[in-house]
N, C-alpha and C positions, 0 to 999 in steps of 0.2 A: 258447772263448767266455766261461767264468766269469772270465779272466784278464783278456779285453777288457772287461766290463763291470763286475769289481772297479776295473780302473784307470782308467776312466771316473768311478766313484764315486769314486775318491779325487781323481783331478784336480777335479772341480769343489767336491769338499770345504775343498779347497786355496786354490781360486778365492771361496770365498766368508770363508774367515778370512784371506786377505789383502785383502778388501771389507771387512769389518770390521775389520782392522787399520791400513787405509786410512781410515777413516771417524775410528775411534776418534783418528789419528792428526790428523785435520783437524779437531774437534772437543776436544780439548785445544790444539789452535794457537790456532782462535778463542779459546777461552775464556781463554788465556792472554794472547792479542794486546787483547782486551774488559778484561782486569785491567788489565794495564800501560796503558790507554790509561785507564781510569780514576781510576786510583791517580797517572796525570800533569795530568786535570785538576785533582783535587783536591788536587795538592802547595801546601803554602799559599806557597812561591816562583812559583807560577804565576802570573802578571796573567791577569785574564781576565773583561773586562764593566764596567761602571762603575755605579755609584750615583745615583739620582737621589730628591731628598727634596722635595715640594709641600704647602703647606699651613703651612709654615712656616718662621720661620729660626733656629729655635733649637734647630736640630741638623746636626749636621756628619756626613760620609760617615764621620769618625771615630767618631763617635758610634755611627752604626749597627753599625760593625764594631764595637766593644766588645761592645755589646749582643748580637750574635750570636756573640762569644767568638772572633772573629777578628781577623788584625792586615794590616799593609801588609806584598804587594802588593795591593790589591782583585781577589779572586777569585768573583766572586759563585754559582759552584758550592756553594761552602762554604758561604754565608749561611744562617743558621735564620729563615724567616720568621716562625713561631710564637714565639721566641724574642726576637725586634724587633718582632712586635708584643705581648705581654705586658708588654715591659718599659717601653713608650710608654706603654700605659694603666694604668700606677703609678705614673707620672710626671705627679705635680697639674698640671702646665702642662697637660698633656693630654687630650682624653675621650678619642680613640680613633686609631687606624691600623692601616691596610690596606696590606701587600705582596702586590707581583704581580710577575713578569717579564714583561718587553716586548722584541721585538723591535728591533736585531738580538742585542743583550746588554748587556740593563736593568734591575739592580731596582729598580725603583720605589718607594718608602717614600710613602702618602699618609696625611698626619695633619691631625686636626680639634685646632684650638689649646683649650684654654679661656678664654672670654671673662671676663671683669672686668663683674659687674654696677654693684657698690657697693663704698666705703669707711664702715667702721663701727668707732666707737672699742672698745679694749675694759677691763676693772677694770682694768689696769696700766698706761692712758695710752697705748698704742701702735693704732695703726691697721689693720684686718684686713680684706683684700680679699678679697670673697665672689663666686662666679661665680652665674649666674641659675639652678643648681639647690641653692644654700646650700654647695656645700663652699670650706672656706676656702682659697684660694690662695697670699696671704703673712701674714706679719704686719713690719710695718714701724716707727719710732718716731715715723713722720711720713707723710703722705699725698705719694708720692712722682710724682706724677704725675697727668694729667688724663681717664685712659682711662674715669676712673667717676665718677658725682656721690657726694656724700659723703653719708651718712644721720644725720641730727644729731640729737638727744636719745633715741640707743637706742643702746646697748652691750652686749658680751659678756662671757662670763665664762667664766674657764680653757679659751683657746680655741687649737687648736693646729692645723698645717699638713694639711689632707687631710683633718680632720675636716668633719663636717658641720652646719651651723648649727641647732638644736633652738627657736631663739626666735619663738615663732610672729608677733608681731609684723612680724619681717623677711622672714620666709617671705612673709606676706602683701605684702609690699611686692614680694618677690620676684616671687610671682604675679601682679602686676598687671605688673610691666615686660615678664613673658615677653608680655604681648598686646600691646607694642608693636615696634615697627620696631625696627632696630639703628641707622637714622638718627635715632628721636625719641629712643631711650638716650640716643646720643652728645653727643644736645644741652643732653641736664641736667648744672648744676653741683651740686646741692643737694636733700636729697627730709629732711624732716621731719614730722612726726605731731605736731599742737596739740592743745591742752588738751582738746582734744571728740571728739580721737579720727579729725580730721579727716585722709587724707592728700593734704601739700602738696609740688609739685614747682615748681623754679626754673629755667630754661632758662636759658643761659648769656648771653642776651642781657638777661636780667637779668628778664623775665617772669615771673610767680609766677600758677601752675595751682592750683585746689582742687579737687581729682579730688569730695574726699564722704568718706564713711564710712569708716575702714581693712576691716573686714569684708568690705564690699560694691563692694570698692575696683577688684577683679578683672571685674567685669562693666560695666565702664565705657570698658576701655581702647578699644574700638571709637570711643567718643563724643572718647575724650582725642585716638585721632591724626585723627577727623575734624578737631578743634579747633586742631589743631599741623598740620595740611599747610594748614589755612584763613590761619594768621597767618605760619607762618615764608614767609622772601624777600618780605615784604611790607614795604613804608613803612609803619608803623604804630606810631605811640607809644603801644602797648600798655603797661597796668600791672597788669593782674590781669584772671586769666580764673577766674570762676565757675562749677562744673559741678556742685553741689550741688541743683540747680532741674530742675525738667522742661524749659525750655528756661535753657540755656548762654549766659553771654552775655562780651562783652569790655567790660573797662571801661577807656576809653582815660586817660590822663592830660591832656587836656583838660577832663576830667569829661565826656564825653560815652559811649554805649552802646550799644554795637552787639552785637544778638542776633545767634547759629552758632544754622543749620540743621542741626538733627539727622540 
């Protein structure tokens, strides 16, 4: 009886380190089948997913894989999103960008451009393009385009790409534009400061605004684009709009006066 129930005990001794040698044996297959299957997505000869960039066109699916230190075939397994986006927001075109993956194999790259407030001469005769939170975007030898109205009789000094504008004068002008539209921006050719500290804006259809005070210039833009959606797409041979007064008014070039409702 001790013979039958020694060999009992060992038969199932048996039975369970060949359970275990079975288990261990299925369990190094996975995790060796889960290697190789990952080490093949990520072969950077793999294709696998495509690129998609919004918000802008001045970057290329090249671009991106640089940025995350990858090359062709586009593999988007491999991509560093932290790595593309860092490298967007140190790039003065840029404020900012967001990657995500999408469905069914997307990475998505969304990026916010920087916009072009102003052009501003500076000591060396060359022109510096400021975006509407003061850092400077290019510097140019010539105003090379019509994205911004140009700021005349104020300039910078020793002013360089990425840095950020210190001259409170433009700031100020800065802060008033952020209170307008991006359609009343777009429609200045010209923003200057007179003798009295007055600031004056030029709309491209050749209308001349006097917002008032520079200071006090920021608490106004409410009144300015009431004043600008009142006269633009209208017939009106507007020559000068005054906003220095408690009430605003147009002075047409027939000499005639037509008060804006506050």
């Amino acid at each position: 009886m001790d013979n039958t129930f020694r060999g009992e005990f060992y038969k199932r001794k048996r039975r369970r380190r060949l359970r275990m040698l079975r288990n261990l044996f299925i369990l190094v297959l996975v995790v060796g089948s889960l290697y190789e299957a990952w080490s093949y997505v990520h072969d950077p000869d793999f294709a696998f997913g495509s690129i998609q960039v919004s918000g802008t066109r001045k970057l290329s699916n090249d671009d991106i894989l640089q940025m995350s230190g990858e090359r062709r075939p586009i593999n988007i397994v491999n991509l560093n999103s932290t790595r593309v986006e860092n490298a967007i927001s140190h790039d003065v075109r840029f404020v900012s960008a967001k990657c995500r993956y999408e469905w069914p194999a997307v990475f998505h790259v969304s990026v916010v451009e920087r916009s072009p407030a102003i052009y501003v001469s500076d000591n060396y005769g060359s022109y510096v393009k400021v975006d509407y939170e003061g850092i400077i975007m290019s510097i140019t030898k010539g105003v090379p385009d019509s994205s911004a109205p140009v700021l005349l009789k104020e300039s910078l000094e020793n002013s360089f790409v990425g840095d950020k504008v210190n001259n409170q004068r433009i700031l100020s002008v800065l802060k008033f534009m952020n209170g307008l539209s991006f359609e009343a921006c777009s429609d200045l050719a010209e923003i200057s400061i007179d003798e009295y500290d007055n600031l004056q804006m030029v709309l491209k259809t050749g209308v001349k605004l006097v917002v008032g005070s520079l200071p006090e210039a920021y608490s106004k833009a409410s009144t300015y684009m009431t004043i600008y959606n009142e006269i633009k797409g209208k017939v009106l041979d507007v020559e000068f709009v005054d906003m220095r007064y408690d009430k605003p008014y147009i002075r047409l070039r027939q000499g005639h006066k037509a008060e804006i409702k506050k």
